[in-house]
N, C-alpha and C positions, 0 to 999 in steps of 0.2 A: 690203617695209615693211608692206604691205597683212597678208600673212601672218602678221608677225611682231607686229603687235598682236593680232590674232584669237587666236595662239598666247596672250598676254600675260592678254587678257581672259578663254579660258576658265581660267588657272592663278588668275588671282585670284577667277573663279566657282568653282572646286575651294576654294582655301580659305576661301571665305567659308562653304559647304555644311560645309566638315570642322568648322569652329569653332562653326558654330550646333549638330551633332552631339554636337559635346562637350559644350558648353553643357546641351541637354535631357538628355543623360545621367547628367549632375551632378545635373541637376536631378529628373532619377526616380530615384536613388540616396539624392538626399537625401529624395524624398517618400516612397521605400520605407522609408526610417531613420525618420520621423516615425509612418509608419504603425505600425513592427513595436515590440510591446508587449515590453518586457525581463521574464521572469516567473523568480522563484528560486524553485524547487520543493524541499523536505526530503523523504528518503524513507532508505529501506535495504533494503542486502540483496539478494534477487531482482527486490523491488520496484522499486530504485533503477534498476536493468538493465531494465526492461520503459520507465520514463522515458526512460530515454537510448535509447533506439530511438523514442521519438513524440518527442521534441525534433530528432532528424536526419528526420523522415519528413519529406515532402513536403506533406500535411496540415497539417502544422505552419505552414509558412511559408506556404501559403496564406490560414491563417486569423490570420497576420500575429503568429504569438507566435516570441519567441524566448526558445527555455526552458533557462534552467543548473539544471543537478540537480546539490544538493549531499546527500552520502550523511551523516546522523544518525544514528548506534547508538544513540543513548540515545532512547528515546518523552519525558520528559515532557521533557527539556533542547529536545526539537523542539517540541513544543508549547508550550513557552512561550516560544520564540523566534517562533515563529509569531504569540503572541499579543502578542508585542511588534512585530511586524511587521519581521522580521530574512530571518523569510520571508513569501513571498507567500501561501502554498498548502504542507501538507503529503498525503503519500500514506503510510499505512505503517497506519495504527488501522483498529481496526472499528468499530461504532457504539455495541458495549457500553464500549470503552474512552472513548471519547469523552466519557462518559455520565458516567463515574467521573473522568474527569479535571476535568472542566467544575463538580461537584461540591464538588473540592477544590480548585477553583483560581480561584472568581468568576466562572463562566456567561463565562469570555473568547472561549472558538470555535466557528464553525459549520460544521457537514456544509453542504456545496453539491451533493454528486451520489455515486452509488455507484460502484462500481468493480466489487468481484466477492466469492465467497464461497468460503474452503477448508476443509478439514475440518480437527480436530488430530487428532494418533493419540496412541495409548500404544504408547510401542517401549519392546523389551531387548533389551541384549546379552546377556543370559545363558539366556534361556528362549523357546521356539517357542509356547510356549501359556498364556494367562491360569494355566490352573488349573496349572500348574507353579510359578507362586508361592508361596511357603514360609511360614510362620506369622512375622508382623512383619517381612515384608518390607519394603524403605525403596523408595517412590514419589515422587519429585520434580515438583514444579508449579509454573509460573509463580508469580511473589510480587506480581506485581499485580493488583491488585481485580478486574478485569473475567476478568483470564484462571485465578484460580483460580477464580473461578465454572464456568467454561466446563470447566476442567479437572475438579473434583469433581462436574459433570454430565456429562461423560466414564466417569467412574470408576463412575457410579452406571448408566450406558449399559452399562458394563462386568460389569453384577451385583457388583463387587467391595464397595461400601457403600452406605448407604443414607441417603438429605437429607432434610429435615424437609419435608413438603406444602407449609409456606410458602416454602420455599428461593426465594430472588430470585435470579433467572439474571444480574442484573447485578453485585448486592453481596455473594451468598453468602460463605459464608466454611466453614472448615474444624470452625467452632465447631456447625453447621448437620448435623455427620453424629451420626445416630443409631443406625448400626447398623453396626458395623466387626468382622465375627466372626474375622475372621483378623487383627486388630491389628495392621493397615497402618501405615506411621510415615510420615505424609503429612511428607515437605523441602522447602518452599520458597524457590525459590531466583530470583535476574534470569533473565526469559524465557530471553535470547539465549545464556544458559549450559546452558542445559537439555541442547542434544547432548554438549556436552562433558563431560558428569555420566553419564553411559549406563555408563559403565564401572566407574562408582562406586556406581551403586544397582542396584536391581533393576528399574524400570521407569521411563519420564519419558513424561510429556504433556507435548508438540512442539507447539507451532505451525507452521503451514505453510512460511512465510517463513523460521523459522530449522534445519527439517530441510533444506529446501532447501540452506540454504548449506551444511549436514551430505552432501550427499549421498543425504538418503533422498529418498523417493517413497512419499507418505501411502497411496496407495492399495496400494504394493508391498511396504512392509515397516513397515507398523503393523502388530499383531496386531490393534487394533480401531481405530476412526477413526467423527468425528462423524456421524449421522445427520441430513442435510439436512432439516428441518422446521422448525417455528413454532417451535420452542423454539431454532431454531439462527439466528434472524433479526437478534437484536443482534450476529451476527456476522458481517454483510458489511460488507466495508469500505469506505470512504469517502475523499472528497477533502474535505480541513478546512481553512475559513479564519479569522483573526479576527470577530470580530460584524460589526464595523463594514464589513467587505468581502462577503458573502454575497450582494448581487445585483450586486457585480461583473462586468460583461457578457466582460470579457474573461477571467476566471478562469473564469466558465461553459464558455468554450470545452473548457477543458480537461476535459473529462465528455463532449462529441464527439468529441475525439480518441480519449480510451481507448477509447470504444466503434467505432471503425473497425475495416473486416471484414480490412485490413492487419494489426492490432496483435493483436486477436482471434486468429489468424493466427500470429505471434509466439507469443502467451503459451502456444497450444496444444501449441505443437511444441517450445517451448525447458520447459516447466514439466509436459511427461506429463500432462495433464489435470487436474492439482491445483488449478487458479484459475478456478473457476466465473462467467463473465461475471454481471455484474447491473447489467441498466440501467432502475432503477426509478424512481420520485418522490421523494425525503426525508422526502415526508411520510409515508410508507407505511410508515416505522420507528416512527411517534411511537406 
């Protein structure tokens, strides 16, 4: 008898120890569910893929975010979901585009932190060398503000035309060349169609993000490609949020994660050195 309670009392000390277990368990499941911050990130492209790697990392969930990337082709349908707060946080602009969208659209979003900086090229399919270019040759460029600036200071990089001393590296425009001896027929056309056009003109200024998805590699098969300097600075790109969210402490995070020696790491080996890390101040663009 003596035994058979003993037996008795330790099985109901076994379950009193398993149900207070369960108990705490719920209870750091649910304090971990309290903690971890839900963030919906906009992005595209290569970019989008470089997110969904810091959303699984381990960094992530340490710093208690849990991040859905959803992929947006179109820049300004993101950005102004953004500025509606449809999203939390976009990645995909640089800082000139930001500039010109904010511009036309009522000063709605803010840069929170850099990311990194790529070059654009001018590729063809038809010719190995600039000067193989034919008289009125057709050249295709981005059609939005910031990135034909960037493009027709490309071009003029290229010796191929010549921009007015006042050319504004943010708003230029096509109206800004002065000196076109080989009567270039500048096409522009939506950014992310630019590869798919290579076959139909004679030359196309690339952004980085969309040769990517083409298959090229700016440093390996541009014939020429942006020169990193002060005039290339409104073109790193940036993590953008609405006004009203900028000192967001949790959205901050996300500017520690990109720049972890993990993700760094990532982008060098999946993107051929095309995505030049930059972990600076915001204020350092103004």
């Amino acid at each position: 008898m003596y035994i058979f309670k003993k037996i008795l009392m330790l099985f109901l000390v076994f379950i009193l120890v398993a149900c207070a277990n369960q108990n705490e368990n719920k209870h750091n499941e649910k304090t971990l569910k309290q903690k971890t911050k839900h963030i919906v990130l906009g992005s595209m492209g290569a970019d989008a893929d470089i997110w969904r790697f810091i959303a699984k990392s381990q960094a992530a969930q340490d710093a208690g975010l849990d991040i859905e990337v959803k992929n947006i082709t179109d820049g300004i349908a993101l950005n102004l979901a953004t500025a509606e707060k449809k999203i939390d946080v976009n990645a995909f602009q640089s800082w000139a585009y930001l500039k010109t969208f904010n511009q036309k659209h009522g000063d709605s979003l803010r840069a929170i932190a850099t990311t990194y900086l790529e070059p654009m090229g001018l590729y063809s399919k038809k010719y190995k060398d600039l000067r193989q270019l034919p008289l009125k040759a057709v050249i295709a460029i981005p059609n939005d503000t910031a990135n034909t600036s960037r493009a027709l200071l490309l071009l003029e990089q290229a010796e191929l035309i010549k921009l007015k001393d006042s050319f504004d590296h943010v708003t230029g425009s096509v109206q800004d060349i002065i000196s076109n001896p080989k009567q270039f027929q500048i096409k522009q056309v939506q950014g992310a169609t630019t590869p798919r056009v290579l076959t139909d003109v004679d030359l196309a200024a690339i952004g980085n993000t969309n040769a990517l998805e083409s298959g090229l590699n700016v440093l390996e098969d541009a014939l020429v490609y942006e020169k990193t300097n002060s005039k290339t600075m409104n073109n790193i790109n940036i993590l953008v949020v609405s006004k009203d969210r900028e000192n967001d402490i949790e959205l901050q995070k996300l500017a520690t994660l990109y720049h972890q020696p993990e993700v760094i790491d990532y982008i060098k080996k999946h993107f051929g050195g095309t995505k030049l890390d930059v972990n600076q101040e915001i204020s350092s663009l103004n």
